[in-house]
N, C-alpha and C positions, 0 to 999 in steps of 0.2 A: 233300520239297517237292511233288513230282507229287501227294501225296494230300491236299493240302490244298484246303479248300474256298473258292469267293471271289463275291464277288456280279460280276455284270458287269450288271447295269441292274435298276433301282427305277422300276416300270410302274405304272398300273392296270393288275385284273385282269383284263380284257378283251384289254390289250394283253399282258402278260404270258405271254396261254393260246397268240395267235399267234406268241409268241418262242418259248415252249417245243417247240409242235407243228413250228416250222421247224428247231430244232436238235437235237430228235430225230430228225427226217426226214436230217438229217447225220449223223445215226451219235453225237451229243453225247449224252452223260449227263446228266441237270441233273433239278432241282426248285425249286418256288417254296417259299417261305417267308414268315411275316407275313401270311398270308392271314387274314379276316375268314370262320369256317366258316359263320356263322350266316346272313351276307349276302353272300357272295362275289360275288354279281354287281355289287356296290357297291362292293366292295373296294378302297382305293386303296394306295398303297406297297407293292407286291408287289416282292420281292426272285427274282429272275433268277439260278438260284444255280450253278456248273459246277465239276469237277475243275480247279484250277491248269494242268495241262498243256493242257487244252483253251480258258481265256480268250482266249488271242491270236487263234483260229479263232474261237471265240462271239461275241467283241468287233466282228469282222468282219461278222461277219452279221446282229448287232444294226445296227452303223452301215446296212449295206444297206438295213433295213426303215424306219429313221427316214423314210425319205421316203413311204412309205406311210403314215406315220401323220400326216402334215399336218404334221412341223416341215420342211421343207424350207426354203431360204432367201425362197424368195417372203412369210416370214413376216417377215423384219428389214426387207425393203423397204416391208411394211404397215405396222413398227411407224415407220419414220422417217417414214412418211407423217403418222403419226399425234402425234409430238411436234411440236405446234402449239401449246403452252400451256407456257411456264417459271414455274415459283414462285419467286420469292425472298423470304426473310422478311429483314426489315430493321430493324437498330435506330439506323439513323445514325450506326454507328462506322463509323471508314476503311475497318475487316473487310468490314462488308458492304456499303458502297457498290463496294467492290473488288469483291464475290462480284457484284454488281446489272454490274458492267462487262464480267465473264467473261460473264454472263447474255445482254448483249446481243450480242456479239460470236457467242454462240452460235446465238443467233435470226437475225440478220442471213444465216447460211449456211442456217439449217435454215427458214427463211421462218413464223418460228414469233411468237407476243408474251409479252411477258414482262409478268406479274404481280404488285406490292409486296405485299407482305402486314407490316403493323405492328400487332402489339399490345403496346398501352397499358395501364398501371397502371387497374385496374380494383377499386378500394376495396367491401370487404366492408360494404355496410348493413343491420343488422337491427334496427336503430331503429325503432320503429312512430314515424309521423307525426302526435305529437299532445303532449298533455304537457308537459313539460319539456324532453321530446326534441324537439322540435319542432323550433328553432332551430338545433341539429344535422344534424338533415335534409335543411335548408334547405341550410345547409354544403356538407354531401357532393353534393347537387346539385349545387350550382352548380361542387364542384371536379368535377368529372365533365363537365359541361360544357364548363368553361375546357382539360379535357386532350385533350377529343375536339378542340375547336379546334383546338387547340396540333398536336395528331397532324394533323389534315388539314392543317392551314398546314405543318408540315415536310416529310411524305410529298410535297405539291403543288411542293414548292420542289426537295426531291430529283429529280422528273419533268426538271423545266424544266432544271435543271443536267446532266441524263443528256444531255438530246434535244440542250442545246446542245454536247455535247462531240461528238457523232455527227455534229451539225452542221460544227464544227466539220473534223471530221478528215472531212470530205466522203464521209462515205459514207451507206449506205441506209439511212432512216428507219425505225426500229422502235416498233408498236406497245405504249405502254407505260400501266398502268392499276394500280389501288392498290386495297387493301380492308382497313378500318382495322377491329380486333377489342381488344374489352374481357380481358383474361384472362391465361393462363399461356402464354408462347410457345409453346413444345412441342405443350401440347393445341390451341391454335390452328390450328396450320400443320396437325396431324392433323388434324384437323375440317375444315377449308376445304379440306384434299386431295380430302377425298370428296365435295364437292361443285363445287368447280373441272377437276377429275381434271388435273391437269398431267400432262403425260411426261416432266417433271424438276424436279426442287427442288435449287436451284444456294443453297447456303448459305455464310455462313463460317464456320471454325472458331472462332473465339474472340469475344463482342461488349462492348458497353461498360461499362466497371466490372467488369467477370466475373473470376475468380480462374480461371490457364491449370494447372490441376494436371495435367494430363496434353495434350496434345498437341492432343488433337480434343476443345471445349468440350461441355461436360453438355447443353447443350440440341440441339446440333447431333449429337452421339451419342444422345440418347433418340430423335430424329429418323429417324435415321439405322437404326438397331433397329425403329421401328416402322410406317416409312414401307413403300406398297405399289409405290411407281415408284423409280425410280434415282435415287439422290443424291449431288450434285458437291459437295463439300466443302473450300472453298478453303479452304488455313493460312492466318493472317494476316500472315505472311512473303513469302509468295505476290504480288507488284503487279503487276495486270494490264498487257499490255503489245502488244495486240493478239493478234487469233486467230496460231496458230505453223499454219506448214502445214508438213509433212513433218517432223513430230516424231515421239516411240518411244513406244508405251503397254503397257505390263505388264499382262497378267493374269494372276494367279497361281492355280493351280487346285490343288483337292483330289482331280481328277477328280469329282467329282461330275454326275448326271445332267443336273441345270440349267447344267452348263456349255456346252452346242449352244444352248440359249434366252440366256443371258448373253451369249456371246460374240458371238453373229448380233447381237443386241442395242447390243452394242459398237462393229461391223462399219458397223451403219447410222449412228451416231453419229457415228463417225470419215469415214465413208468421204469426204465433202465436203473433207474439209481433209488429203486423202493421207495419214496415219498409217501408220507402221508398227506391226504388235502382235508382241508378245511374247508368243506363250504359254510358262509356266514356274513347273513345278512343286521344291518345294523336298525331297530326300527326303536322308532318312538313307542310304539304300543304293542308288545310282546305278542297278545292276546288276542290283537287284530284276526279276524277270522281268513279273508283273504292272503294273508300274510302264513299263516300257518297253512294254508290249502296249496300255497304255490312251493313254499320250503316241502313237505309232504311228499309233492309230485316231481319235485327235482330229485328227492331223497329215492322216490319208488324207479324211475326211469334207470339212476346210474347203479342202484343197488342189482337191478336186473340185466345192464346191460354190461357191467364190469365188478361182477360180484367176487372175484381174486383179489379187489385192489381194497385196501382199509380207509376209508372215507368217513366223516364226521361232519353234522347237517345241523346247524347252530342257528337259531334268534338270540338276539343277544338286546336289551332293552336298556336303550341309551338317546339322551336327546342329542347329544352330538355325537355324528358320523366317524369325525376324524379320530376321538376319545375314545369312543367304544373300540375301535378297529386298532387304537395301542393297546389299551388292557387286553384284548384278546391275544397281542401278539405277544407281550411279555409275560402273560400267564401261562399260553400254550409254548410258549419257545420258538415263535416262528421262522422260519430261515426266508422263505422267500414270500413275498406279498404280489397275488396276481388282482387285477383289473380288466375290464374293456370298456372301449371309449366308447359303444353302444348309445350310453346312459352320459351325454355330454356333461352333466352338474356334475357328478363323482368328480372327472379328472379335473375341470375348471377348479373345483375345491381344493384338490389336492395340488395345483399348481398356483394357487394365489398367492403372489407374494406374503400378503399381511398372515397369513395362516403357516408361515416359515415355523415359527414356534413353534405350533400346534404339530406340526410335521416332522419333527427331532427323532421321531419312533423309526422314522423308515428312513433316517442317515442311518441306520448301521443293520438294513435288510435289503438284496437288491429288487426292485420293481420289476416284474413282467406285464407288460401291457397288450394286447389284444386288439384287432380290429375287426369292427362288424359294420 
């Protein structure tokens, strides 16, 4: 066991050269790996690599240094600063007017507006305008026309029914605004991200007319995969029902290195509406040594770095991932389930059709997903 080899952090090589020179200076044995020979001073994904017996001491003095390298938490309080802008793409099912209701409630805490995004049936013309084809043309115009109507007269009617329900339940008015797109939903909402840049896309799982073959809807998982900001993924089970303040949120980690960026990230999310988080990873071998030295050092960083907030740092010893991660969510009362796509096996798992089943736990919790 002692001679086995383990990464404890995935650097640049810049930062990687300063882990190594501090943990030789401790007496650690180590070497990098994955390094780039030819351009090393650009090198990114350097592997940080130690004897087994010596992680738990390594893992310690990596955490030390993260604050020297600029992630320290003054970084989750830049990023809530900076979610000022919600997407939601909308096709006028229940699903997503529900997802547009989570939208607001979340705006309303984070002083942020929220943005529609609808796209419409957008007909393929490659008709030359003349001929025979002519009258054709004329056609596809004018239904092109009559849908762009049709889309602004719904989206505008959707607005008015939001603001009066906010009205309504007397509370703070949220800035709310619409951007009607020709095209394929997915490539839409991708495209208008990079130019809107939201700090979140609060979507639904499932929308109108769609076949539910697995749990989380085709367009809202292509979404979800390819999206560069955080995605709220409400089930269509899910009925909004005001913001919950002092609810439980799971994040389930692979340890991974974007777990201190993820979770800060989480931290700031939550922290307005008192949450508790769960960190908790799912292993085969509770007792694994490694395993308990990385939970340890995640527990020691955020204990020190946000010791106001009430956090809970679990192994949980289960051969399967997706089972464990129910029994903990219906024992503890989970409200929301976070991830990052970091660790590509977790979400491939969790989005496999045949594992639809298996997945029943998180139709009635919405998914926050993560990108690193």
């Amino acid at each position: 066991m002692e001679n086995n080899i383990v990464t404890i952090a995935t650097l640049t090589y810049s930062r990687a050269l300063l882990v190594l020179s501090r943990l030789e200076s401790e007496g650690i044995e180590c070497f990098l790996s994955n390094k780039n020979l030819i351009q090393a001073d650009i090198s990114a994904g350097v592997e940080v690599r130690v004897a087994e017996k010596d992680a738990e001491k390594a893992l310690r003095i990596v955490d030390e240094m993260k604050d020297a390298f600029g992630d320290g938490k003054q970084k989750s309080f830049e990023r809530l600063m900076s979610v000022r802008r919600i997407l939601v793409p909308v096709d006028f099912s229940e699903t997503s007017i529900n997802a547009c209701r989570y939208a607001i409630g979340l705006a309303q805490k984070l002083k942020a507006e929220v943005k529609l995004l609808y796209a419409y049936f957008n007909p393929v013309m490659t008709a030359e305008p003349y001929d025979e084809t002519y009258s054709y043309q004329i056609g596809l115009e004018r239904l092109v026309f009559n849908l762009e109507n049709e889309a602004k007269k719904q989206i505008k009617g959707l607005i008015k029914e939001l603001k009066e329900e906010v009205e309504k339940e007397g509370l703070k008015p949220v800035k709310i605004t619409y951007k009607l797109d020709r095209g394929v939903p997915d490539d839409a909402i991708l495209d208008y991200c990079r130019e809107y840049k939201p700090g979140m896309i609060v979507i639904g799982s499932s929308g109108m007319g769609g076949k539910i073959s697995d749990i989380i809807g085709s367009v809202t998982k292509r979404v979800i995969r390819k999206a560069t900001v955080p995605v709220l993924a409400i089930p269509g089970k899910v009925k909004y029902a005001g913001v919950k303040y002092g609810g439980n949120v799971l994040y389930a980690t692979n340890f991974s290195d974007s777990d201190y960026k993820s979770i800060r990230m989480l931290l700031s999310y939550i922290k307005p509406f008192q949450m508790k988080i769960h960190v908790v990873h799912i292993a085969g071998d509770s007792d694994e040594p490694l395993v308990k030295a990385k939970m340890d050092e995640l527990k020691r960083y955020f204990a020190k770095e946000y010791e106001e907030l009430e956090m809970t740092f679990y192994i949980d010893e289960h051969e399967d991932v997706l089972a464990g991660l129910d029994d903990y969510i219906e024992d503890k009362g989970i409200d929301l389930l976070a991830l990052t796509t970091h660790k590509r096996g977790m979400i491939e798992r969790l989005f496999n059709p045949s594992l639809a089943r298996q997945m029943l736990f998180h139709s009635n919790i919405p998914l926050l997903v993560f990108h690193s």
